[in-house]
N, C-alpha and C positions, 0 to 999 in steps of 0.2 A: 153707328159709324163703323166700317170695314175697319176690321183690324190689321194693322199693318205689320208683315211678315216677309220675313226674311229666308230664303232656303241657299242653300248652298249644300253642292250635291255635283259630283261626278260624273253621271250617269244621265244622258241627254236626254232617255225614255222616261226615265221616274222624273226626272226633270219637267221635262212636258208635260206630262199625264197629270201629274201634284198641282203644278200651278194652275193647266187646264179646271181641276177640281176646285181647287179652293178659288179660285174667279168665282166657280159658277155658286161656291156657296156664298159668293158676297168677300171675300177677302181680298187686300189688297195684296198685292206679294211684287219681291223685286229678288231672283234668282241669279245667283255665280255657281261656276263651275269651279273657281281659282279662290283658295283661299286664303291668299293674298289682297287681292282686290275685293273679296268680303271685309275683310275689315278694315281698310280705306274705307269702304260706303258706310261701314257700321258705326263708325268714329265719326264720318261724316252726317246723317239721316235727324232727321229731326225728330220723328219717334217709330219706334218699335216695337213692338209687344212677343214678337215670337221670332225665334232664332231654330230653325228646322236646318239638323247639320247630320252627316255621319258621322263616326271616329274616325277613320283612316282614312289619308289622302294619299296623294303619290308622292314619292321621295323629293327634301326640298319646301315641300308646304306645311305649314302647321295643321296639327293634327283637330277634329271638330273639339275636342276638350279643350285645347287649346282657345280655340278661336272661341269658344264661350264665354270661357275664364276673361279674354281682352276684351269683349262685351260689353260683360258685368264691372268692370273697372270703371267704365265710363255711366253704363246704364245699368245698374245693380238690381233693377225691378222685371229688365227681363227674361219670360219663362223661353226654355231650351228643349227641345223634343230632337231627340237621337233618333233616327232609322239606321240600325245594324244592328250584327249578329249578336245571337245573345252572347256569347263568350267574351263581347266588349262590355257587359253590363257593369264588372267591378270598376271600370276607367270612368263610367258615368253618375255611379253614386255621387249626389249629394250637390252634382253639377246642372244635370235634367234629370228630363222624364226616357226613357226607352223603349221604345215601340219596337220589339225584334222584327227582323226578315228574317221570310221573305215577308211581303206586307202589301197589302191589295190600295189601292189609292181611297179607296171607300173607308178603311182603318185609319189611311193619316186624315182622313178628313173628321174623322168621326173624334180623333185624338187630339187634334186644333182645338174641335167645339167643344171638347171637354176641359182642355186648360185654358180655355178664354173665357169658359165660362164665369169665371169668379172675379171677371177684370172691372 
């Protein structure tokens, strides 16, 4: 069964490209650019296994640690995977996993099938 994923992400190219990937490897994915209305859908969705977020959004939004953190209140089982700079990694401790950029779409795909792996 496709794993069902969640991305929320700014950036309309990595946006495309990610979802494009993870289709084609079998995943199910449902993508915001507003991180607001990610967690309307997140509170709303009937299951989830992966929550692919940055840290920083734009002034206004919560921030991806944030939006994990409201997640996990509801759905405490799901795994979180960061795309950003390394210098965000101490805000991601303990919350996800962190795949620095820059980062090729082949890397987040390859980072999916390794934490799904154990699902």
């Amino acid at each position: 069964m496709p794993a069902r994923i969640v991305l929320v992400h700014d950036d309309p190219t990595f946006v495309a490209t990610t979802v494009a990937a993870l289709e084609a490897a079998g995943h199910g994915v449902t993508s915001f650019a507003d991180t607001m209305k990610a967690t309307d859908a997140l509170r709303a969705a009937e299951r989830i296994e992966l929550l692919i977020t940055r840290v920083m959004f734009p002034a206004g939004q919560p921030n991806g640690v944030s939006l994990a953190r409201m997640t996990r209140v509801k759905r405490p089982g799901v795994k979180v995977l960061f795309v950003a700079s390394p210098e965000r990694q101490e805000h991601t401790e303990g919350v996800g996993e962190l795949l620095p950029t820059p980062v090729t779409t082949a890397q987040v795909v390859d980072m999916v099938r390794r934490m799904l792996a154990d699902r």
